[in-house]
Structure formats: C-alpha cells, structure tokens
C-alpha positions in Angstrom: -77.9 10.8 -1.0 -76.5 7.5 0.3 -79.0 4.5 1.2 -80.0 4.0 4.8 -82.2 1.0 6.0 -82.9 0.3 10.0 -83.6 -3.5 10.8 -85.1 -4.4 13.7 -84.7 -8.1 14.6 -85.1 -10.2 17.7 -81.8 -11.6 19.0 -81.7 -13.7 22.5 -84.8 -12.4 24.0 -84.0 -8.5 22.6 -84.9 -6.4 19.6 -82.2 -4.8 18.1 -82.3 -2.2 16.0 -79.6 -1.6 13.3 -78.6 0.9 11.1 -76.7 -0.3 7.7 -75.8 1.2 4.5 -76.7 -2.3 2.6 -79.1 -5.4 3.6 -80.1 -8.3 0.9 -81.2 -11.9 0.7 -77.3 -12.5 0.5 -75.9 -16.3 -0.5 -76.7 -17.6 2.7 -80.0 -19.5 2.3 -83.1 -18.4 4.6 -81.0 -15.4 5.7 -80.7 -11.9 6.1 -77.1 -10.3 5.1 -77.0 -6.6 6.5 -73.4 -5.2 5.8 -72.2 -1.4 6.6 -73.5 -0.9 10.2 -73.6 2.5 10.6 -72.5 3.8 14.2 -73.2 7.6 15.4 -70.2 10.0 15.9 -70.5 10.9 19.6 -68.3 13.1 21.9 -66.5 12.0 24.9 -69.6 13.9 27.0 -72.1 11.7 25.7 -72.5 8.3 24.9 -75.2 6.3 24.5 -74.7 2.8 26.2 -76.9 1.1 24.6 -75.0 1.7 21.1 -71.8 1.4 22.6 -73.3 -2.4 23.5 -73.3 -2.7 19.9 -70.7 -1.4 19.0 -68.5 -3.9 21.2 -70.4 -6.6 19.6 -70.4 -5.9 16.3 -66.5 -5.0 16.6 -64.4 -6.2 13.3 -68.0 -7.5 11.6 -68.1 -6.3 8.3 -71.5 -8.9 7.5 -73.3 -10.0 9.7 -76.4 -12.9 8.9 -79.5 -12.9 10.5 -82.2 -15.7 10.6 -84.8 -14.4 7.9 -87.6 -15.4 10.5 -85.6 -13.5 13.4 -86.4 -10.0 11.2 -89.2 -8.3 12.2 -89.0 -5.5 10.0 -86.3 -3.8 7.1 -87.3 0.1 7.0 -85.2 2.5 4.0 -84.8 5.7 5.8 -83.8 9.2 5.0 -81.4 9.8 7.9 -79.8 7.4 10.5 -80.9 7.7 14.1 -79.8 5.6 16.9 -79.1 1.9 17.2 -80.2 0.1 20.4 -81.1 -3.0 22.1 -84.2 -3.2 23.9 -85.6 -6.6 26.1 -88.4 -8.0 24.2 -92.1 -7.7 25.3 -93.1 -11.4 25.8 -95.9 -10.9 28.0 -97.9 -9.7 25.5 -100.4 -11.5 23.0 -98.4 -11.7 20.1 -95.9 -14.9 19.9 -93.9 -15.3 17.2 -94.7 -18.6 14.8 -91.7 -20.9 14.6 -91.4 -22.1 11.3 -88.6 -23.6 9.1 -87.3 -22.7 5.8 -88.5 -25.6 2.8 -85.1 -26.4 1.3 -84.3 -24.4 -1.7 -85.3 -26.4 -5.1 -82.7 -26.7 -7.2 -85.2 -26.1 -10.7 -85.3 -22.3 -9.4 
C-alpha cells in the first residue's frame, strides 16, 4: 500500500490542504519539504475548482517548502481525498504565535 500524508498549512490568509506521497524535515532549515502532490483523476463533467486552484499553482513543482511554523498539522492517511483551499478563520480566539527558528548549532 503506498504512503499518503494530508498537510494542512496556512498560506496568505488560507489553509490548504495537500495531499503528498512524501513530506520530511528536508535540508532546508526550519522547513517543511512535501514532495509528490497527489491530484485526483476527474472527468470533464466534474471538477472541483478549488483543486484545479492547486493544481495551476502547483504546476511543474516537484518540492515544494513550507515554513515549519506555517504547518498546522501532517496527518498519514489510508486513502487520498480532496485537496482544497479554504479562507482562514481569523475572527476567532485562536491567533497563531509568531516565533523564529534559533539558528541551527553546528555541535548537532
């Protein structure tokens, strides 16, 4: 059975919500490398706009890095569903804590 994980991230005011076939630490310090997006098979009747959004975007990425404090959350799934971009909820009580990243020690 091949690997599925679904990250959900904020990205310019929006959650998205990807699904890849690999996501790690990666090289790139304090960031999130999610490779393999994984993009339903539609028919011409019916398409999703939302993923279609993403796939434009995404178009020619084979990585793509995200800010390790951007993720919200990395889920390993049994079966891909849809990915989607959804505005961001900032009325409510939860804000986000901006933070940076300690530079990495090189005695590690």
């Amino acid at each position: 059975m091949k690997t599925v994980y679904k990250v959900i991230f904020h990205n310019q005011g929006k959650i998205y919500e990807l699904y890849a076939s690999s996501v790690s630490q990666g090289s790139m310090y304090a960031f999130v490398e999610i490779e393999g997006i994984i993009f339903g098979e539609h028919t011409e009747l019916l398409v999703d706009p939302s993923e279609e959004k993403l796939k434009d975007e995404f178009a020619g990425v084979e990585k793509t890095y995200v800010p390790m404090h951007s993720i919200i959350r990395i889920d390993e799934v049994s079966k891909q569903g849809s990915n989607k971009i959804v505005d961001s909820d900032m009325s409510g009580n939860i804000t986000p804590f901006p933070f940076t990243m300690p530079p990495k020690s090189d005695n590690t």
